[in-house]
N, C-alpha and C positions, 0 to 999 in steps of 0.2 A: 614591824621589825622583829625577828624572830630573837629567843636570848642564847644563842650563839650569836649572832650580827650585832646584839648589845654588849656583849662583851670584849669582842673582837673590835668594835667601833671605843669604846672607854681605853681599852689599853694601846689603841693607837693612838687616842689624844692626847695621851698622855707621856708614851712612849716613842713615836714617829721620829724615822730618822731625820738629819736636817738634810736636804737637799736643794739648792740653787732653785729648781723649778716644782719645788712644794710651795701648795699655795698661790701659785699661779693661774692666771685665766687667758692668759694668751695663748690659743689653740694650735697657733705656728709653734710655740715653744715648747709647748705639751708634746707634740708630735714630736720635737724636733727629739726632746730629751727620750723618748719610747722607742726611737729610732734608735739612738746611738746607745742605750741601755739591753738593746738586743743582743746576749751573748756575751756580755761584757759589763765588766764590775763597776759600782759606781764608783769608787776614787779612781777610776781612770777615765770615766765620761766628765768629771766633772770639769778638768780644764782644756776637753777640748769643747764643750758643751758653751761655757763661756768666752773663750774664744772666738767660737761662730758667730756667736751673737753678735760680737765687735762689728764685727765684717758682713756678715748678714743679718741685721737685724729683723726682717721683714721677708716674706715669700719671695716678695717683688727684685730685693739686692739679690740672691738667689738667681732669678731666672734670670737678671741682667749677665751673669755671670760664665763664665767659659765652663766648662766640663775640667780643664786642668786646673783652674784657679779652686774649684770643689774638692777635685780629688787631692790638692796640695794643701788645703786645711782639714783634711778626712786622714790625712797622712800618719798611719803609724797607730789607726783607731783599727783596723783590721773591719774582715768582712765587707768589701768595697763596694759589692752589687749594692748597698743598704745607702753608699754616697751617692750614688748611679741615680738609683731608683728615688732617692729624695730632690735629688735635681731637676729629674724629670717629671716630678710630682708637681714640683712649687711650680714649673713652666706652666704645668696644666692648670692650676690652682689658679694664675697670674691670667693666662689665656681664655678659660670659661667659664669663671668664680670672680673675677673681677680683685683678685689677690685674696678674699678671704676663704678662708680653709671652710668646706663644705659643714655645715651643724646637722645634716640630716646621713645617718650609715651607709645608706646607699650610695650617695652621691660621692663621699667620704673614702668606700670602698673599690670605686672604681680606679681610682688616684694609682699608679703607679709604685709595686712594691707594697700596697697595706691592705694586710692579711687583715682576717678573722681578729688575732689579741688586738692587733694595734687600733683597729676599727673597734673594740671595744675600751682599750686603755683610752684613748686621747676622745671618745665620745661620752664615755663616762664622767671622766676628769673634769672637762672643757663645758660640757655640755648637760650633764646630769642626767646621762642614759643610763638607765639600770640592768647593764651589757655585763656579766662576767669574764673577765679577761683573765684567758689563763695561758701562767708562761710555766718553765719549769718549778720555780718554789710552789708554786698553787697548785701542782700537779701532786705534786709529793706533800703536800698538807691535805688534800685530799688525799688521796692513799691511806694514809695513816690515819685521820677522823674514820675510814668508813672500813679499813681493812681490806680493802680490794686486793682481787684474787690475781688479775691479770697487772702487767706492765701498763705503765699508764698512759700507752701510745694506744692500747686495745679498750682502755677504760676512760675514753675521754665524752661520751654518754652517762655515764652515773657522773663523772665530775662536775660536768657540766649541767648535771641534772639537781646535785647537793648545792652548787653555787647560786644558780636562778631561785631557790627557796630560798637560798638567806639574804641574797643580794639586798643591801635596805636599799628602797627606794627613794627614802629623803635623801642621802648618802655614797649612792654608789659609787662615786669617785674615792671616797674614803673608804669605802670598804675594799676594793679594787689593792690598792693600794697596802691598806692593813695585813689583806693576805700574804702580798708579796715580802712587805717585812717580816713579816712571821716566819715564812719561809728562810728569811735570808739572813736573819738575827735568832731565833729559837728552833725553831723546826727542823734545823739543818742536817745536810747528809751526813755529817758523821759527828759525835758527842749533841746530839740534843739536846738542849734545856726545857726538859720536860717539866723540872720543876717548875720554874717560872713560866710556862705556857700560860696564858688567860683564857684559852678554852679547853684546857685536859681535860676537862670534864666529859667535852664530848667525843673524846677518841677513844676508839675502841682499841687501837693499837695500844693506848698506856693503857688502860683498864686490862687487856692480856698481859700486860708485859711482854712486848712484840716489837716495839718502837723498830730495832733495829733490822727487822723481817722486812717491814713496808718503807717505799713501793717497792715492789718486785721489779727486780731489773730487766732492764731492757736487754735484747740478746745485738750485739755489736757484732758487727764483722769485724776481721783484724786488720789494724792498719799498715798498708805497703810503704815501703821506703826506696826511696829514688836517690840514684845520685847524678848530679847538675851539675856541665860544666858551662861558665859563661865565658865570653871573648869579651875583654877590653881593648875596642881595636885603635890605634892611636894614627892618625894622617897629622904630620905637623904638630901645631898646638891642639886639635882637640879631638876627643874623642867621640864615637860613633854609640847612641842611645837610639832604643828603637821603643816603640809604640803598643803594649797588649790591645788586640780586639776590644771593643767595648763590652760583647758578651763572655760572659765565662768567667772563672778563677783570677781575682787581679786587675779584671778590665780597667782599659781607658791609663793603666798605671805606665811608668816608662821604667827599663829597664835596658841592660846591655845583653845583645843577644848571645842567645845559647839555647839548649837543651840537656834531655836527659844520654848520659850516654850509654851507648848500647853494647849489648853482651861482646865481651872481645876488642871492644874499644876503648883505647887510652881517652883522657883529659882533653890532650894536645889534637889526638884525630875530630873528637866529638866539636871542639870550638870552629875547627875548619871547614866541617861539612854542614853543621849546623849556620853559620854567616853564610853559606853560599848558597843553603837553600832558603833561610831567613830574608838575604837583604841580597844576594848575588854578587856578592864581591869575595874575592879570594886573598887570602891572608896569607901570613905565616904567624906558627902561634910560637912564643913565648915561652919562657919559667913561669911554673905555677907558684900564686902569689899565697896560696893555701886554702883550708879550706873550713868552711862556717856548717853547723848544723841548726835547723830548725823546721819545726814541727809546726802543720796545718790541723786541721780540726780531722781530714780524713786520711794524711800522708804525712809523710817526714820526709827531708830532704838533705843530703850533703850536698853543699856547695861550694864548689870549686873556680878561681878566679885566674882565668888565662891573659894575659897580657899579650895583644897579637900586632903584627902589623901589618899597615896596609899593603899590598901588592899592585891588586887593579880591578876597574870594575866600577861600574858608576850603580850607587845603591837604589835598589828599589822593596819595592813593599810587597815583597814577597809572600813571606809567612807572618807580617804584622801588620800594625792598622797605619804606620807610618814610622818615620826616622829621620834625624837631625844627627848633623856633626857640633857639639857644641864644646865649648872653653870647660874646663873642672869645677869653676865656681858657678856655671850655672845649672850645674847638678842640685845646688839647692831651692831654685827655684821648681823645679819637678817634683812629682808624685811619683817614689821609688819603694818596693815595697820592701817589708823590713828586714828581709832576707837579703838584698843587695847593701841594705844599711848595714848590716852586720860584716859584709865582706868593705865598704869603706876604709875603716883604718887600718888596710893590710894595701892598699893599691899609691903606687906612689902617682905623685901628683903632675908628675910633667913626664915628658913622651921617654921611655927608658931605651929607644931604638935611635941610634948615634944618624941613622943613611936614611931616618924619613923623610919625604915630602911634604912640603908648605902648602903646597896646591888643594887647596878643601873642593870639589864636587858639589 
């Protein structure tokens, strides 16, 4: 164990944040939490992390399970390929693992959705591979220990080169680990607690007085902004929900159709053309109910809520993966992503069209 790795190892024993699945040896759970800690802060994994567990205990409850029943406890966790790909993992896990999560990287990496980090997080952890798992905080703690010149997308060969030397091998799951709180408790992108660091010693970044140089940022494209209208199209008592692709942005989620609308086009045109080439039925759209904004990791979105009703047309699965006419209360049985959550408490609850039809399709 090198004395960076003794040090770094003392001040997380002592300092470690508490987290539900610290200290655990169940390889399902280890993954499960590496999974849902991708991209996202731990006080917000932590109660859907326990949650899951309620309801899926095991690989096995998992792959018994429908893809909506997944994606409706995944609901509101963001990043949805991450629900996808763990669904379709535990099947594989359940189908030719015999339900236990693979203990050798290989076997481990084949699985559905697990990269490089997570096949070194959860084999480390679980297993006591002396794997370097590097996410963002370990990117930028390296950076600043060795003062690398490039962005740390270009420098992930020396990082990975500084991490395999100190990795302890008795340890690696705690070292793993210690990195990441370092990162995410001291080392952080902006005010540092360099004093309190337990390895300044070894950074060259505070030795120059540089901390706030490293890492050298990444070069970003800018991000576009779309504006989205949706149809809420109402037949009788209920309303029409359509189905995203499994692949892509959102999969497997439900939503009320629509799109983006286009240059020279109103709100009210966009809902009409978009349902008809959506699901093939033709409307009449409504007063617009208003309208929500929110921000993706690579776009931002206004969203606009059109209120339409039905005319004629028996729906089909046109531009989606499928489509249901269902009642308002059973909007919360579904997986709706959080951009429709947000237009929710502006849509009224029962059909606001005096002449429509009973007759559901």
């Amino acid at each position: 164990m090198t004395k960076f790795s003794q040090k770094l190892l003392s001040w997380y024993h002592s300092r470690k944040r508490p987290m539900p699945w610290r200290g655990e040896r169940d390889p399902y759970k280890i993954w499960l939490s590496e999974v849902m800690l991708q991209q996202t802060q731990v006080e917000t994994v932590v109660p859907y992390y326990e949650k899951w567990l309620k309801k899926f205990p095991t690989p096995q409850h998992v792959a018994q399970a429908s893809e909506d029943e997944v994606l409706k406890m995944w609901e509101g966790l963001g990043y949805y390929a991450r629900g996808r790909n763990f669904y379709e993992a535990c099947r594989d896990v359940v189908r030719t693992y015999g339900g236990k999560v693979p203990d050798d990287s290989d076997s481990f990496a084949k699985l559905k959705g697990v990269g490089p980090y997570t096949v070194a997080a959860v084999q480390s952890i679980a297993f006591g591979r002396p794997l370097p798992a590097i996410d963002g905080n370990v990117k930028r703690v390296v950076s600043r220990l060795l003062t690398l010149k490039k962005p740390p997308s270009q420098s992930l060969s020396e990082i990975e080169l500084f991490l395999k030397e100190n990795i302890s091998k008795e340890e690696p799951g705690n070292f793993n680990q210690a990195m990441m709180d370092l990162g995410a408790t001291l080392c952080r992108s902006e005010r540092p607690a360099c004093s309190t660091c337990p390895v300044s010693s070894f950074c060259e970044a505070f030795k120059k007085d540089e901390v706030g140089t490293f890492p050298i940022p990444e070069r970003r494209p800018s991000r576009p902004h779309y504006r989205i209208a949706i149809g809420i199209v109402w037949r009788g008592d209920k309303i029409l929900v359509t189905r995203r692709p499994s692949k892509g942005l959102l999969g497997g989620l439900w939503e009320f159709p629509g799109g983006k609308i286009e240059k020279g086009e109103s709100a009210k045109e966009c809902v009409v053309r978009e349902i008809q080439e959506e699901v093939g039925l033709d409307v009449k759209a409504g007063n617009s109910v208003g309208v929500i904004r929110h921000a993706y990791t690579h776009f931002s979105i206004e969203m606009e809520g059109i209120p339409c009703q039905y005319v004629s047309g028996r729906p089909k699965a046109l531009g989606c993966d499928a489509w249901r006419w269902i009642f308002w209360e059973e909007i919360s049985s579904l997986a709706f992503p959080k951009a429709n959550h947000k237009l929710f408490p502006l849509l009224q609850k029962t059909n606001p069209f005096s002449n429509s039809n009973n007759i559901i399709l």
